[in-house]
C-alpha positions as CSV (number, residue, x, y, z in Angstrom):
1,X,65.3,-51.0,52.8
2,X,66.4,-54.5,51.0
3,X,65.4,-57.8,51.0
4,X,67.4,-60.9,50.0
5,X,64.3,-62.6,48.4
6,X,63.8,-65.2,50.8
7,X,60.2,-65.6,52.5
8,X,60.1,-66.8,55.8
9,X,57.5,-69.2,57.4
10,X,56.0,-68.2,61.1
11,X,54.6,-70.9,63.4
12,X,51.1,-70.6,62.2
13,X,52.3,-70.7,58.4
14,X,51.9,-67.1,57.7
15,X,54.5,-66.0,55.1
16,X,56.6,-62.9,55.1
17,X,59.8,-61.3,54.0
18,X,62.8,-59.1,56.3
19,X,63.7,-55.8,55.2
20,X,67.1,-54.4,56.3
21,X,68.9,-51.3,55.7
22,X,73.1,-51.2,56.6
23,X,72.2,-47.3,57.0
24,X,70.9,-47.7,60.2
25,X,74.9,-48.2,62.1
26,X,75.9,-44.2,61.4
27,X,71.8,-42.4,62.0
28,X,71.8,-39.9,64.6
29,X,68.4,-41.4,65.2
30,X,68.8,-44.7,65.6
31,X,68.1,-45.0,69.3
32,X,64.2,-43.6,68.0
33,X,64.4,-46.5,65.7
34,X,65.1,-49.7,67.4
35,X,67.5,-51.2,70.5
36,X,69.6,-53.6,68.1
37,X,72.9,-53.3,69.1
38,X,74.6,-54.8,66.0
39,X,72.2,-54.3,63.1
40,X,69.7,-51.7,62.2
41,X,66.2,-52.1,61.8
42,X,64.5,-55.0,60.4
43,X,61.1,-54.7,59.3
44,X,59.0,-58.0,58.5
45,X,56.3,-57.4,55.6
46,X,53.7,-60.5,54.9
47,X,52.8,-62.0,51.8
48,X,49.8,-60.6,51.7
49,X,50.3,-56.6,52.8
50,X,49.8,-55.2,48.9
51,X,46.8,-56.8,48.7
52,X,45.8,-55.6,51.9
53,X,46.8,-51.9,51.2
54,X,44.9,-52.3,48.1
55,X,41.7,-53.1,49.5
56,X,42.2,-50.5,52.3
57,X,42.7,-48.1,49.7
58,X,39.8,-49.0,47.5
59,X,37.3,-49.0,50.4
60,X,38.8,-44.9,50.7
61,X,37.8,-44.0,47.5
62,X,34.6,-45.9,47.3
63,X,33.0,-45.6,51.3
64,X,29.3,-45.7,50.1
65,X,29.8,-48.8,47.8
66,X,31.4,-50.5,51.0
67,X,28.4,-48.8,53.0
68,X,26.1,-50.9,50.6
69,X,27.9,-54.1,50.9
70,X,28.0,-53.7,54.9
71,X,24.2,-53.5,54.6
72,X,23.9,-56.3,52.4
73,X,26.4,-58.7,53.6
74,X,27.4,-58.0,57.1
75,X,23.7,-59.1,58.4
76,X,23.8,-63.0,57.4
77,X,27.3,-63.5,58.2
78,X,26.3,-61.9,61.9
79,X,23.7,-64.1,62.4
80,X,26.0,-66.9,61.6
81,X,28.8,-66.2,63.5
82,X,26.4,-65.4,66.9
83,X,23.0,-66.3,66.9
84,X,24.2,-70.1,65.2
85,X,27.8,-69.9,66.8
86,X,29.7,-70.4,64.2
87,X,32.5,-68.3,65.0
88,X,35.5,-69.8,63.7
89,X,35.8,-72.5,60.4
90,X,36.5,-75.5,61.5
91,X,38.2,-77.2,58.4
92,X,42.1,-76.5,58.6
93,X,45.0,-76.8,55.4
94,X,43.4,-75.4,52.3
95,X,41.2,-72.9,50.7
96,X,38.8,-75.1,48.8
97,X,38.3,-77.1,52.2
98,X,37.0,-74.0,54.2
99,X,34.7,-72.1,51.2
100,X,32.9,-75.8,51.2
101,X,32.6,-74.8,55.2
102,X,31.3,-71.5,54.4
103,X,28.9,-72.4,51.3
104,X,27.3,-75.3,53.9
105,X,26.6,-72.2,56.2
106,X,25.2,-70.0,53.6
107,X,22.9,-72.4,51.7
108,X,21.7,-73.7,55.3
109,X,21.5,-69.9,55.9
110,X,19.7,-69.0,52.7
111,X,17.2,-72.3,53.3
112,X,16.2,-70.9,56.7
113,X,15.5,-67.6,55.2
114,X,13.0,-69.2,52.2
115,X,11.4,-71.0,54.6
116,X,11.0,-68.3,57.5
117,X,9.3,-66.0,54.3
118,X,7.3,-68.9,52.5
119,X,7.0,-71.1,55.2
120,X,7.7,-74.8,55.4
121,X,4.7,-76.2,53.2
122,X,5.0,-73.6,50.8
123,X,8.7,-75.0,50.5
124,X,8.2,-78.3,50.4
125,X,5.6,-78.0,47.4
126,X,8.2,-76.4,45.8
127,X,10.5,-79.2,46.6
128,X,8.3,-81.6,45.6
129,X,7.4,-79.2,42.4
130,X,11.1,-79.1,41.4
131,X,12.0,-82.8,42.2
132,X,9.4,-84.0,39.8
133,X,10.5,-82.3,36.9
134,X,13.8,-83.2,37.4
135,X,12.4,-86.6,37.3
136,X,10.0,-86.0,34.3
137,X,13.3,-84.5,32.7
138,X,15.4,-87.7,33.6
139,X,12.5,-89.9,32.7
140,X,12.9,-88.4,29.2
141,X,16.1,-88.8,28.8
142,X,15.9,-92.4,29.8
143,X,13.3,-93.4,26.9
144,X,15.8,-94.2,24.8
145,X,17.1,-96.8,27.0
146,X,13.4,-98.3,27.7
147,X,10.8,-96.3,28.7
148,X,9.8,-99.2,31.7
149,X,13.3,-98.5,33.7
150,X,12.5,-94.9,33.1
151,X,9.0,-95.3,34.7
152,X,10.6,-97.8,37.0
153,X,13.6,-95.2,38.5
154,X,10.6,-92.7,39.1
155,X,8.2,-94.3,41.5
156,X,11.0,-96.2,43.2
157,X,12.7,-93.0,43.9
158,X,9.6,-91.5,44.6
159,X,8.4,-93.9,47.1
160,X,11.6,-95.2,48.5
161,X,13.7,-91.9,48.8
162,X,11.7,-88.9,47.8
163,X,8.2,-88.9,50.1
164,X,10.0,-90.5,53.5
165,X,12.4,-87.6,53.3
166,X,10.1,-84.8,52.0
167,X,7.8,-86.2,55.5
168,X,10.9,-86.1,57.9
169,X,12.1,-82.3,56.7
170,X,13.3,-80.0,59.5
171,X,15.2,-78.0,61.0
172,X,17.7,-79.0,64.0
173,X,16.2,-77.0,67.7
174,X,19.5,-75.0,67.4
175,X,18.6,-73.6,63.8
176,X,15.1,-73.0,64.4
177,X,16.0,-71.6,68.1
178,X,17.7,-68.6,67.1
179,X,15.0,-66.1,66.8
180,X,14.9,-65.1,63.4
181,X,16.3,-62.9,60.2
């Protein structure tokens, strides 16, 4: 089996290239094969099928390291995909676009988990822990410029941004709803 090079585009934007053989005409078993009346078989391979193979054949020689990763992995993205319904992504065209889908799922995932162990004081004194030295940090770095707009940045941002939001955090019915990890 040939192919001319060129790759060809389906409806959905898939990728793939046509293998053809001018064998096929004089095969005593070409009837088996396919029901082309001028041309022999063609056989349509996507872009992707090495890599596919590869993978296929790595999780053969490796099943208990795939095992593992089934254990470790499989459970979130389950609880994702049914318990929060997200079953398909909904960002379309590129790659970047739909991994920013997925890491929004996994950190709200992983946030729901901290606080289901800790619990929701516990996290937001660690929030509140964090968030002030980050603004200790900042205030540092602006004492060079003054230490009063330093100062200044720090209680407005703690009054004005910081306590109102740390008050108002939740989680949406549909997260908290679900029944657990």
């Amino acid at each position: 089996l040939t192919t001319n090079g060129t790759w060809h585009k389906t409806d959905n934007g898939s990728q793939f290239q046509q293998y053809k053989t001018k064998k096929c005409k004089g095969c005593s078993v070409r009837e088996k094969c396919t029901k082309a009346k001028q041309n022999g078989k063609i056989v349509q391979r996507r872009k992707f099928a090495p890599n596919i193979e590869a993978n296929r054949q790595r999780i053969e020689n490796d099943k208990s390291t795939y095992k593992k990763r089934q254990a470790i992995v499989e459970h979130p993205y389950g609880t994702i995909k049914r318990q929060w319904g997200f079953s398909y992504i909904m960002t379309k065209k590129y790659i970047h676009r739909a991994s920013a889908d997925v890491g929004f799922m996994m950190t709200a995932y992983n946030l729901r988990r901290i606080i289901n162990i800790i619990g929701i004081k516990h996290f937001k004194e660690y929030l509140k822990m964090r968030l002030t030295l980050l603004l200790t940090i900042f205030g540092l770095k602006n004492l060079n410029r003054g230490l009063l707009k330093g100062y200044y940045f720090q209680t407005i941002f703690r009054k004005v941004i910081l306590e109102p939001v740390l008050k108002r955090l939740h989680l949406t019915h549909k997260l908290t709803f679900s029944g657990g990890f």
